[in-house]
C-alpha positions in Angstrom: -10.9 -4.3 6.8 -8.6 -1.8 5.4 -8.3 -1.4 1.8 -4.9 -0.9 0.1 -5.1 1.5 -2.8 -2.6 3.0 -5.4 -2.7 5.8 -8.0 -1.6 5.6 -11.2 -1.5 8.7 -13.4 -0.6 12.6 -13.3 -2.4 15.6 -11.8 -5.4 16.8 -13.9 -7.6 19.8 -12.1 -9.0 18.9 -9.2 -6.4 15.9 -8.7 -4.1 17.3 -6.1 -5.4 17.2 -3.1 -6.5 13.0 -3.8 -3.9 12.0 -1.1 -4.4 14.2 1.6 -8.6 13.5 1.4 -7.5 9.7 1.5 -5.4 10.2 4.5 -8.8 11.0 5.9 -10.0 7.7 5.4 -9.4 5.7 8.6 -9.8 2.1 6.5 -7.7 3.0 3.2 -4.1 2.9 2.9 -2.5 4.4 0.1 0.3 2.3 -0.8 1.9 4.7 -3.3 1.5 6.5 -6.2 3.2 5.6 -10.0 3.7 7.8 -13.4 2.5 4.0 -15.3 1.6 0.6 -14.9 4.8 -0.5 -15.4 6.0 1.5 -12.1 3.5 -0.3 -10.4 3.8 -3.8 -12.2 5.6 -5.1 -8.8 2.5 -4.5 -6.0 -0.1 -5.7 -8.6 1.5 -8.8 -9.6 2.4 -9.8 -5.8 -1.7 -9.4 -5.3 -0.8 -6.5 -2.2 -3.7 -3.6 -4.2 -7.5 -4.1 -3.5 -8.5 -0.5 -5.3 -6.6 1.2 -8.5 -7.5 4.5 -9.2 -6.6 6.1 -12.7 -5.3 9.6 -13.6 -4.3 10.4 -16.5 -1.1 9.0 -18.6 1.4 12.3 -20.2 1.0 11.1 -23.8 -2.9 10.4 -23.2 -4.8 12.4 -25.7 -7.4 13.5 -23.7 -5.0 16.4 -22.1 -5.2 17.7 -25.5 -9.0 17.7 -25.4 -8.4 20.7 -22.0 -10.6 19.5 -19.0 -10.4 16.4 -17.3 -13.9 15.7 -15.6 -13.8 11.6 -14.8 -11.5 10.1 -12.2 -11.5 6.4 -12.9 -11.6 3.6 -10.0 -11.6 0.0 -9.9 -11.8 -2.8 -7.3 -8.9 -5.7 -8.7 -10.3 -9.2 -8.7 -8.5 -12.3 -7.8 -9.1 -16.1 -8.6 -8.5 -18.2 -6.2 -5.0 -19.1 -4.9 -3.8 -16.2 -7.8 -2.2 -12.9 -6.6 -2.0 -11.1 -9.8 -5.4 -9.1 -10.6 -7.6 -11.3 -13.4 -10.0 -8.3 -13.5 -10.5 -5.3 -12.9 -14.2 -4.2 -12.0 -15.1 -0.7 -12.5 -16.7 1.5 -10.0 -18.4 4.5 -10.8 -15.9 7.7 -11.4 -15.6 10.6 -9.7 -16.2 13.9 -11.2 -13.5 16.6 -10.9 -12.7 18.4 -9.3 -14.1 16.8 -6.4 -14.4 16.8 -2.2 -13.4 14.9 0.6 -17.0 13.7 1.1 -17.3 12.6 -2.2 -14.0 10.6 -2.2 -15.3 9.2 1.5 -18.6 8.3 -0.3 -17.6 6.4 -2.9 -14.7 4.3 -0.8 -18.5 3.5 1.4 -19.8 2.3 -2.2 -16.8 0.3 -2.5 -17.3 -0.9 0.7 -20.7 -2.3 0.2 -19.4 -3.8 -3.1 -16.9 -5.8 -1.5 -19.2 -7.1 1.0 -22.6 -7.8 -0.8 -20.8 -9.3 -4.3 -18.6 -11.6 -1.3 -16.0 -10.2 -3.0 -12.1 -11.5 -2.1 -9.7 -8.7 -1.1 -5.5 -9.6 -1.8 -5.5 -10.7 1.8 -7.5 -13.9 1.4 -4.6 -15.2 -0.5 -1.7 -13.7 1.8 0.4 -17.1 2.7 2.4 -17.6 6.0 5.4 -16.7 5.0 7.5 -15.5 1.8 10.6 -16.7 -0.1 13.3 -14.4 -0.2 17.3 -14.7 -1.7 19.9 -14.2 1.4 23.3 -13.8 1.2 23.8 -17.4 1.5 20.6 -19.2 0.5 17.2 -18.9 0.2 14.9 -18.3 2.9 11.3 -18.9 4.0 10.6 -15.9 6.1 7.2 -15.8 8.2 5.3 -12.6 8.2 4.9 -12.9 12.3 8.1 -13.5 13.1 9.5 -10.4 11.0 9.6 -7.3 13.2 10.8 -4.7 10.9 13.2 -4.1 7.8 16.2 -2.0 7.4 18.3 -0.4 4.7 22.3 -0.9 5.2 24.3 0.5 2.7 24.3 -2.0 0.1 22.0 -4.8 2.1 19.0 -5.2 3.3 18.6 -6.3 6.7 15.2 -8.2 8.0 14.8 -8.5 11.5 13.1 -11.8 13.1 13.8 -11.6 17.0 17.5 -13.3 17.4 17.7 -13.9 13.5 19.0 -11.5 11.3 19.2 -12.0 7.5 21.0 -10.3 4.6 19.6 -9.9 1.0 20.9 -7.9 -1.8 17.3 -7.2 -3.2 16.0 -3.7 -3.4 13.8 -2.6 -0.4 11.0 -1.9 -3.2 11.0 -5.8 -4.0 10.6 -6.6 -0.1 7.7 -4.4 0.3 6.0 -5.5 -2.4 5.8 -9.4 -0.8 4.7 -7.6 2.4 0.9 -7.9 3.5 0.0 -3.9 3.6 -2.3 -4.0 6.2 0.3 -5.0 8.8 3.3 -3.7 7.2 4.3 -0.2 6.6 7.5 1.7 6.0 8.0 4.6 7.9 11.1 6.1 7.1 13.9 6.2 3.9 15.6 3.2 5.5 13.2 1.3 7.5 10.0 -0.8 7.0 8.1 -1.9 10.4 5.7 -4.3 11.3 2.5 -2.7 13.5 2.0 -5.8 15.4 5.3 -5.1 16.9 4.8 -1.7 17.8 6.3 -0.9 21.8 5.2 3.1 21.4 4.6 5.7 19.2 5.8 8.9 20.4 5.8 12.5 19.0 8.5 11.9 16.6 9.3 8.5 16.8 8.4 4.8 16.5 9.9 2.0 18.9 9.7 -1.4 17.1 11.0 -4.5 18.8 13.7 -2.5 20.7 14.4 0.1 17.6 14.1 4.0 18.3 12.9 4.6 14.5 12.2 8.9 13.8 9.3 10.0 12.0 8.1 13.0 10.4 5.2 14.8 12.0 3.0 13.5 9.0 4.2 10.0 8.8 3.5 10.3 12.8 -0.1 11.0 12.0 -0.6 8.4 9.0 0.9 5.5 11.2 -1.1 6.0 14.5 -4.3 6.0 11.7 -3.1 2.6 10.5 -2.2 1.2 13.8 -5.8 1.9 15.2 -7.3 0.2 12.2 -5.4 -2.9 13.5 -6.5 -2.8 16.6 
């Protein structure tokens, strides 16, 4: 099970180096970071986050106070059938400035916490398919049969085999209806699905025919979430 996680907040002591010690975490997937909740209003209201993990906001008062020493983090809860979060259910902070063990420790606790209290991850609730507004009408497009979004100028293009479809939503929007265990964007322009990887090469992906570069780090962080899928 991979867990998809997101930070909220800014960069007290000890903060900086949360992503890269998560990147060491074969079963977490960090699917981005935001200044607000507002910013990140879109992934938690399409039920895509199992862990939230709190910095700290630029007009809190406690970076008045000097030293931040708790890191917030809580698992999102979800009724049945509901993708937004109903809850949020604390899990004990971390203390900064912190280590990679420690981070790797408590994502175990969180582990075990999911498991023993039976609880649902976002998932669970993930339907067959998704709605989305094409050019000409609206579509129902199934998560299996789309092989990989792409940015075209002023469209978005998703790509299902022989059918192509146009939307003029933002590529933020699509991602956000995306399961994130099985979706993943790669690149500024394109968004792939890993079940239809053909190879992964030094610096490049091939998807469903595509020749797709990649950074040498985004190379790294995709063959870690492709073997979790395996």
């Amino acid at each position: 099970m991979a867990l998809n996680c997101i930070i909220i907040g800014n960069n007290p002591e000890g903060f900086h180096e949360l992503e890269n010690y998560l990147s060491e975490i074969p079963f977490v997937y960090l699917i981005g970071r935001f200044a607000n909740l507002e910013e990140a209003d879109l992934w938690l209201k399409n039920g895509v986050v199992d862990i939230l993990i709190m910095g700290v906001m630029e007009d809190d008062p406690v970076l008045q106070l000097g030293e931040v020493y708790l890191l917030p983090l809580f698992i999102l809860l979800y009724a049945d059938g509901l993708q937004e979060p109903v809850d949020f259910q604390p899990v004990e902070p971390l203390t900064l400035p912190f280590t990679s063990t420690a981070l790797k420790n408590t994502f175990s606790q969180i582990n075990t916490i999911i498991n023993m209290e039976g609880i649902e991850t976002p998932s669970s609730f993930i339907s067959d398919y998704f709605s989305i507004r094409t050019t000409e009408k609206l579509e129902k497009v199934a998560y299996n049969d789309l092989q990989y979004v792409e940015v075209l100028n002023d469209h978005i293009m998703l790509h299902l085999g022989e059918q192509k479809l146009l939307t003029e939503e933002t590529l933020d929007y699509i991602i956000a209806k995306l399961p994130a265990t099985t979706f993943m964007r790669v690149h500024r322009w394109f968004v792939i699905n890993l079940k239809y990887i053909d190879n992964i090469g030094e610096d490049y992906v091939q998807v469903a025919g595509a020749k797709i570069r990649l950074t040498s780090a985004m190379q790294q962080e995709l063959l870690k979430r492709y073997r979790i899928l395996q």
